[in-house]
C-alpha positions in Angstrom: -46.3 -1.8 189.0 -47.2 0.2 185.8 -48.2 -1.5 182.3 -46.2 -0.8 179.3 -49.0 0.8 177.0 -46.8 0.3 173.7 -48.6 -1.9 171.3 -46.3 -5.0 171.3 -48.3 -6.8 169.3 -48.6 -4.6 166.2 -45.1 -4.0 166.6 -43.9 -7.1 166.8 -46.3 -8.1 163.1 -44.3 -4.9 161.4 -41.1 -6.3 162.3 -41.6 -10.3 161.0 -43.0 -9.2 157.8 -40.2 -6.3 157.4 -38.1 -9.7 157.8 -40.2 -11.6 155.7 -41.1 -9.4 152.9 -38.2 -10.2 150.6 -38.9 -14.0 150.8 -42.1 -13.1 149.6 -41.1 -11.6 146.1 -40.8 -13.9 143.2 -37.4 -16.0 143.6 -37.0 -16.9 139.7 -36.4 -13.7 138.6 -34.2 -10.9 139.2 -32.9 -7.8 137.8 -29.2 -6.0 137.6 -28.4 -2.8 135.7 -25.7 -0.6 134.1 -27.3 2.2 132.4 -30.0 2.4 129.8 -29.3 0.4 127.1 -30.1 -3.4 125.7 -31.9 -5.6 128.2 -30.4 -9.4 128.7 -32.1 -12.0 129.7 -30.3 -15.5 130.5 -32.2 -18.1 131.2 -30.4 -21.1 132.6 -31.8 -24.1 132.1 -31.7 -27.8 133.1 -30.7 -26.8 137.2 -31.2 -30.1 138.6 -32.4 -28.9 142.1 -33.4 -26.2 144.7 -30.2 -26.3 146.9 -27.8 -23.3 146.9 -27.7 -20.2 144.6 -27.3 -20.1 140.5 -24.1 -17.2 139.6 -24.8 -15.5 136.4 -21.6 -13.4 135.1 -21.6 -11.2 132.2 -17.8 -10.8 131.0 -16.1 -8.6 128.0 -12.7 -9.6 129.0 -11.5 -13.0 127.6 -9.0 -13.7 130.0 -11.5 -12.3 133.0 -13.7 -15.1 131.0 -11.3 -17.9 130.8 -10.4 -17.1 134.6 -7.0 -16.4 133.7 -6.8 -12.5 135.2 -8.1 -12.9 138.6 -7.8 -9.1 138.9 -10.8 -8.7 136.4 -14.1 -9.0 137.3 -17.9 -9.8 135.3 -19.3 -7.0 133.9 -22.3 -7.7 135.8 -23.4 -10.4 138.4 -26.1 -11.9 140.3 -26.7 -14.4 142.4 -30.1 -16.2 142.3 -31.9 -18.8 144.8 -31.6 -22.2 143.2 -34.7 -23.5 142.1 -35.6 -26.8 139.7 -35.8 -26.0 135.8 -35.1 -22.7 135.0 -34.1 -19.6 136.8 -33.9 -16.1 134.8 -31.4 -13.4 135.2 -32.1 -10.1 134.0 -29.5 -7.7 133.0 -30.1 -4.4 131.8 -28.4 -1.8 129.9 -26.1 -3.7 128.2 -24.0 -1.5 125.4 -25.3 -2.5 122.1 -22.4 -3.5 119.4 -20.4 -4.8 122.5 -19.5 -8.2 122.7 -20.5 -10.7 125.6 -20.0 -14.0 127.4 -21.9 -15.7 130.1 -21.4 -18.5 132.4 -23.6 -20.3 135.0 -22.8 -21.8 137.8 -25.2 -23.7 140.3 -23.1 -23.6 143.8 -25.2 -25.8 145.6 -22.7 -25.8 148.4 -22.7 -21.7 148.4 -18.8 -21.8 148.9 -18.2 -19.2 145.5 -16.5 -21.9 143.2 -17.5 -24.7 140.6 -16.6 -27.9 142.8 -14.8 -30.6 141.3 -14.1 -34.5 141.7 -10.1 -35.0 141.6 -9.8 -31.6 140.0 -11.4 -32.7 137.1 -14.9 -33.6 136.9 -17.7 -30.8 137.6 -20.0 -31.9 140.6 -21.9 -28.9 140.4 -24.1 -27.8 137.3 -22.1 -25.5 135.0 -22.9 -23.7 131.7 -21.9 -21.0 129.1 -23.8 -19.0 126.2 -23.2 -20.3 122.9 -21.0 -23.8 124.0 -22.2 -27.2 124.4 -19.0 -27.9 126.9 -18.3 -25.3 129.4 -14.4 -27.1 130.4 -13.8 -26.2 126.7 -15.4 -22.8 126.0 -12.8 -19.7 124.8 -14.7 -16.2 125.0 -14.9 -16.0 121.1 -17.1 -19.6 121.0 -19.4 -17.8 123.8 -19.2 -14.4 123.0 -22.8 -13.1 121.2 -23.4 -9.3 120.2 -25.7 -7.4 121.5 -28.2 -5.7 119.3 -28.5 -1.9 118.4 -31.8 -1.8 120.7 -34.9 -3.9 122.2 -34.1 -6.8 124.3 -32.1 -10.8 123.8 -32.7 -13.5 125.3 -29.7 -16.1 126.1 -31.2 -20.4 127.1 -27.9 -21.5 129.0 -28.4 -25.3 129.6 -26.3 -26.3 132.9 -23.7 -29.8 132.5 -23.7 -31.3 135.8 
């Protein structure tokens, strides 16, 4: 019977942290971008706990926004592992003069939608840029300009 003179072991270590490497980079913050332009950064505050993901959406169209067209999509999006206090979203190259709206959402249940009691009452942490209630936020009451250059910074506390 001949041995196998492969190094298994060695092999075997390359392969778990291959696997293990992206758990490894820091979970609070993460990066999406356009083109070079403005950076954004959105911080969403208040998440209540470490289950599920937090959805950051960028929109510029108000019925996209409002959820009205569900043929139109955020401008940009990410997805973020849930963790207590604040996570950060960072967006870069944003258009400068444009206008923006964000909205949060923490799915702790990771099915893609806000979840609701009776259809009416938001089980899952929710929030919006610029609007104390997100159930009652239009695209103009959350819509911010961004500046000609540098970097903004957007605190978006989540309503649970």
């Amino acid at each position: 019977m001949t041995r196998c003179r492969i190094p298994v072991r060695p092999l075997a270590l390359a392969a778990l942290a291959a696997i293990l490497a992206p758990l490894a980079a820091p979970r609070a913050e993460q990066s999406a971008a356009l083109t070079d332009g403005v950076q954004l950064k959105v911080r969403a505050e208040h998440v209540e706990s470490d289950r599920g993901m937090v959805r950051v959406a960028i929109y510029e169209d108000p019925a996209a926004f409002a959820g009205r067209d569900r043929t139109s999509q955020p401008v940009l999006e990410q997805e973020l592992p849930a963790a207590p206090g604040r996570v950060t979203a960072v967006f870069d190259g944003l258009e400068p003069g444009r206008r923006y709206a964000v909205r949060v959402l923490h799915d702790e249940n990771e099915n893609g939608r806000l979840d609701r009691v009776f259809g009416l009452f938001a089980i899952e942490g929710e929030g919006v840029s610029n609007a104390d209630d997100p159930r009652k936020a239009r695209f103009d009451d959350a819509a911010f300009e961004v500046p000609p250059a540098g970097a903004l910074t957007i605190s978006v506390p989540l309503r649970y």
